[in-house]
LUMBALUM-750397 format. One record per atom (N, C-alpha, C, O): y, x, z. Coordinates in pm, whole numbers, plus 32768, in hexadecimal, padded with zeros to 4 digits. Each point is the difference from the previous one (the first is absolute). Example, Ala and Ser with C-alpha at 12.3 -4.5 7.8 and 13.67 -1.06 7.14 Angstrom:
7DC78527830C;80777FA78000;8078805A8000;7FFE80688042;806B7F757F76;807780528006;806D7FB38049;806F80338011;
! end
This chain:
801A75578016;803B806D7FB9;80357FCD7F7A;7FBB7FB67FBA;80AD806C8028;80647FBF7F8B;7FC480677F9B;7FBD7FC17FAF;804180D68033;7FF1802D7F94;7F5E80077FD6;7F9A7FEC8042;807780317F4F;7F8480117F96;7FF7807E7FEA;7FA780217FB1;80A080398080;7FEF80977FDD;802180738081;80777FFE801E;7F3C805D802B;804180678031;805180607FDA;8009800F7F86;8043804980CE;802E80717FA3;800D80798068;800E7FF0807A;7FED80807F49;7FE480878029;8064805A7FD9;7FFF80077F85;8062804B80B4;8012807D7FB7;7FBD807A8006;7FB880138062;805180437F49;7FEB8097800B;802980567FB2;803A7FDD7F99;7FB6808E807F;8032808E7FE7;7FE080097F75;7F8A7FE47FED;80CD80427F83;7FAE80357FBC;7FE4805A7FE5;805F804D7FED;7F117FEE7FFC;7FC580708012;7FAA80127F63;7FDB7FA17FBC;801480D58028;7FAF80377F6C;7F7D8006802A;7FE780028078;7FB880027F2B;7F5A80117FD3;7FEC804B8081;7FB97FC98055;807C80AD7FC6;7FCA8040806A;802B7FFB8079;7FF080678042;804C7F2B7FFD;80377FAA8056;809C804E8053;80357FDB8069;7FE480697F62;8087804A7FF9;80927F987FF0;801F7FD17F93;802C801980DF;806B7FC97FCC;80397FFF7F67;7FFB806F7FCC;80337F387FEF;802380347F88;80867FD57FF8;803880377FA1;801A7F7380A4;809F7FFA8035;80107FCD8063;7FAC7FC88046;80E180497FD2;800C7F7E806B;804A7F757FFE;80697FD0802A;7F0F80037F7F;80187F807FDF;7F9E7F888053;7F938028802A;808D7F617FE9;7F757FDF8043;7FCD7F7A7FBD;80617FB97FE7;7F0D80017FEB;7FDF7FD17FBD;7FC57F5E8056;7FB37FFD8060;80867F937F61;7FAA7FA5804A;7F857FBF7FAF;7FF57FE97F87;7FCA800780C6;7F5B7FC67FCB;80247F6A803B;80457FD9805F;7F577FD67F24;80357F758016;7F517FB98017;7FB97FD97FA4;8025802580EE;7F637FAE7FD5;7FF87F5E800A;80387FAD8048;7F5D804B7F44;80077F888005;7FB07FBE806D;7F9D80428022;80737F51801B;7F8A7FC08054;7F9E7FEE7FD6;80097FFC7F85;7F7C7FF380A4;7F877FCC7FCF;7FBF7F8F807C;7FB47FA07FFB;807C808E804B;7F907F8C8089;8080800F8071;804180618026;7FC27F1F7FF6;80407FF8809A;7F8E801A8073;7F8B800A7FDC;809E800280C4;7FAC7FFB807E;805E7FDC804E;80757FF97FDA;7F6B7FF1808C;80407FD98086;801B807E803A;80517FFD805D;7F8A80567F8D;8034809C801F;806D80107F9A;80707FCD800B;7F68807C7F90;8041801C7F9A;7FE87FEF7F6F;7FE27F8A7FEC;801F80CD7F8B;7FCD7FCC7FA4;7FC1807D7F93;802480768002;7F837F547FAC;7FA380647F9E;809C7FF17FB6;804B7F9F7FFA;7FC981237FBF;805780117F8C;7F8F80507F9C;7FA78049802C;80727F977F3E;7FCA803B7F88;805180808025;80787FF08017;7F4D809C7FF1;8062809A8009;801280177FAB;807480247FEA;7F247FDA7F9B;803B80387F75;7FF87F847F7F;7FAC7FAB7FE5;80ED80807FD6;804E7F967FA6;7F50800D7F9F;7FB17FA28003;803980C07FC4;7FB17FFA7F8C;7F7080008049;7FB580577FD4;80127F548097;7F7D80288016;7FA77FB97FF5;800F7F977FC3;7F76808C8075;7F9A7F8B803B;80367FCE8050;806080338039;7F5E7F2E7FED;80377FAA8081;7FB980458084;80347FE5806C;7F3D80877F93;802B80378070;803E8062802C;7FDE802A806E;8081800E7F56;808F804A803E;800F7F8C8063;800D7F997FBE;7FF680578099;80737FAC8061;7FFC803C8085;7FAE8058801D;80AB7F798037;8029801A8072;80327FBF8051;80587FAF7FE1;7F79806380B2;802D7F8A8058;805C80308043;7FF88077801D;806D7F44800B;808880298039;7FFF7F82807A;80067F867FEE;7FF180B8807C;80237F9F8082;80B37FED802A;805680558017;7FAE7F2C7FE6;808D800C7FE6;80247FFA8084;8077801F8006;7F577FC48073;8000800780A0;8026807F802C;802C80018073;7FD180887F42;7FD080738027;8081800F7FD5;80407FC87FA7;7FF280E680FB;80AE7FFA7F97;7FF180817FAC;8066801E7FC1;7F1B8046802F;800E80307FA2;7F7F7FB57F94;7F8F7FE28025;80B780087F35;7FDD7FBC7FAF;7FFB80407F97;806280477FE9;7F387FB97FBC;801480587F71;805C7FF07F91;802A80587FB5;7FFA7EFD804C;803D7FDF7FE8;80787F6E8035;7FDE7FBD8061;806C802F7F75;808D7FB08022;80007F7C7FD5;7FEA7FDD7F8C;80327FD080DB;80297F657F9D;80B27FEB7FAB;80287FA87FB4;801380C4807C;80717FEB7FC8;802C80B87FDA;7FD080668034;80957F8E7F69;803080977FDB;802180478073;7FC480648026;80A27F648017;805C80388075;7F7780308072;7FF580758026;7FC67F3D7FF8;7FA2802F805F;7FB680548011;7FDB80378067;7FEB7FE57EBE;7FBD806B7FFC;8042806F7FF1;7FC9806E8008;80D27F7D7FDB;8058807B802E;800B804A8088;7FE48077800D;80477F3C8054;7FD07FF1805C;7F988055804B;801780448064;7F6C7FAD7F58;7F6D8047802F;801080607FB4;7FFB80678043;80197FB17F3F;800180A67FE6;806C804F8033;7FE980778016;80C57F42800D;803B806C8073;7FB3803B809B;800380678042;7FC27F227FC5;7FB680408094;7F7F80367FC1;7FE280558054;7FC37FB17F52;7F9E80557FF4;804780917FEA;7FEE805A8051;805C7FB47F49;805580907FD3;80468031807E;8005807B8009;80437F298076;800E8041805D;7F9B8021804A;802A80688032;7F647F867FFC;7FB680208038;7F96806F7FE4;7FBF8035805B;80327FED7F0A;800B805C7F9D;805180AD8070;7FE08066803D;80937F487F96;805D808B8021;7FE88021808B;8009806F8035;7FE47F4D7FEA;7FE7801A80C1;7F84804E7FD5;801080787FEA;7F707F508007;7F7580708001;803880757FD4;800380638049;80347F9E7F2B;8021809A7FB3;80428068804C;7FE880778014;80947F1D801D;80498062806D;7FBE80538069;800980798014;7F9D7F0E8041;7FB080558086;7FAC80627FC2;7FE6804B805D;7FCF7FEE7F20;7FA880277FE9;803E80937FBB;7FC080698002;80D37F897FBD;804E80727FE8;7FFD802F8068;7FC9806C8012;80767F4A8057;8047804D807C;7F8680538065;801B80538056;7F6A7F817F89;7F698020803F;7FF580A97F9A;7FEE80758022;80277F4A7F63;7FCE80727FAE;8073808C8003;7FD580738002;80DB7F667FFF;803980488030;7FE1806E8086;802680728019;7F7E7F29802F;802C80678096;7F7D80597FF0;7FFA8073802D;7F897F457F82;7FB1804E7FE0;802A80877FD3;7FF5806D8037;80437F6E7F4F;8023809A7FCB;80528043805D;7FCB80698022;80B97F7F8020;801B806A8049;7FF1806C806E;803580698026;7F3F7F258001;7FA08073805D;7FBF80607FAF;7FF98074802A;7FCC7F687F50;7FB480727F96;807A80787FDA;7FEC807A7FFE;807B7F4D7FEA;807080668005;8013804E8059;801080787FEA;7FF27F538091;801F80658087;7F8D807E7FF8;80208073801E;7F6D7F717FBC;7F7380527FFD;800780497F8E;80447FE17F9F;7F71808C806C;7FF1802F7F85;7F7F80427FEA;7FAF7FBD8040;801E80967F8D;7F7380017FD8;7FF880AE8003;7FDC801F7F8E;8035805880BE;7FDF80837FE2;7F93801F804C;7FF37FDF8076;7FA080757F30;7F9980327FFB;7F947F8D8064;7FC07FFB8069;80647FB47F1B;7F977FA78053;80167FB9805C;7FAB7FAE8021;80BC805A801B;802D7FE3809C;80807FA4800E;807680217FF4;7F537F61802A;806F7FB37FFD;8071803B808A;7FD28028806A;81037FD17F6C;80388052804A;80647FA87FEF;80107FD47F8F;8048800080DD;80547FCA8028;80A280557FD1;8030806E801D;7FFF7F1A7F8B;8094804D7FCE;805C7F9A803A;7FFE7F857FF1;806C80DC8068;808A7FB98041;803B7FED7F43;7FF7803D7F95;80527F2580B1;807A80027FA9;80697FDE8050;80727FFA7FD1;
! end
């Protein structure tokens, strides 16, 4: 492995983990240990040395990237795969509600409304 550093993008998001634009941020880790798998990264710039994290670089999903483009790369397919769950789970929650719509609730008695 040629580099000395992984890299990551992500979303940036505020204190209360809320998108805060749409901008996206790269994290730069440094190495700490090579393996024959993959390698220990320091996670946080200002920490203790045990913040770290092992990243198998064999594996094709990775926390983090040996190169920019790649970890671009992995966050287009995480964010697409993102939209796929959200989607199936609207479209679940959509059909939900339009059966509660069809019904309605008099004297107690659940009653079937044509639309």
């Amino acid at each position: 492995m040629k580099t000395e550093y992984l890299y990551r993008i992500e979303a940036i998001r505020d204190d209360y983990g809320i998108l805060a634009c749409a901008e996206l941020k790269i994290r730069k880790y440094s190495i700490i240990k090579k393996t024959k798998c993959g390698v220990w990264i320091k996670e946080y710039e200002f920490g203790n040395f045990n913040d770290k994290r092992f990243v198998n670089l064999e594996r094709r999903k990775q926390y983090a990237s040996e190169t920019l483009e790649k970890s671009l790369d992995c966050f287009y397919h995480k964010k697409r795969r993102q939209v796929e769950i959200l989607t199936a789970q609207l479209e679940w929650a959509e059909r939900q509600f339009r059966e509660v719509a069809r019904s309605i609730i008099k004297d107690g008695k659940i009653c079937k409304k044509q639309y």
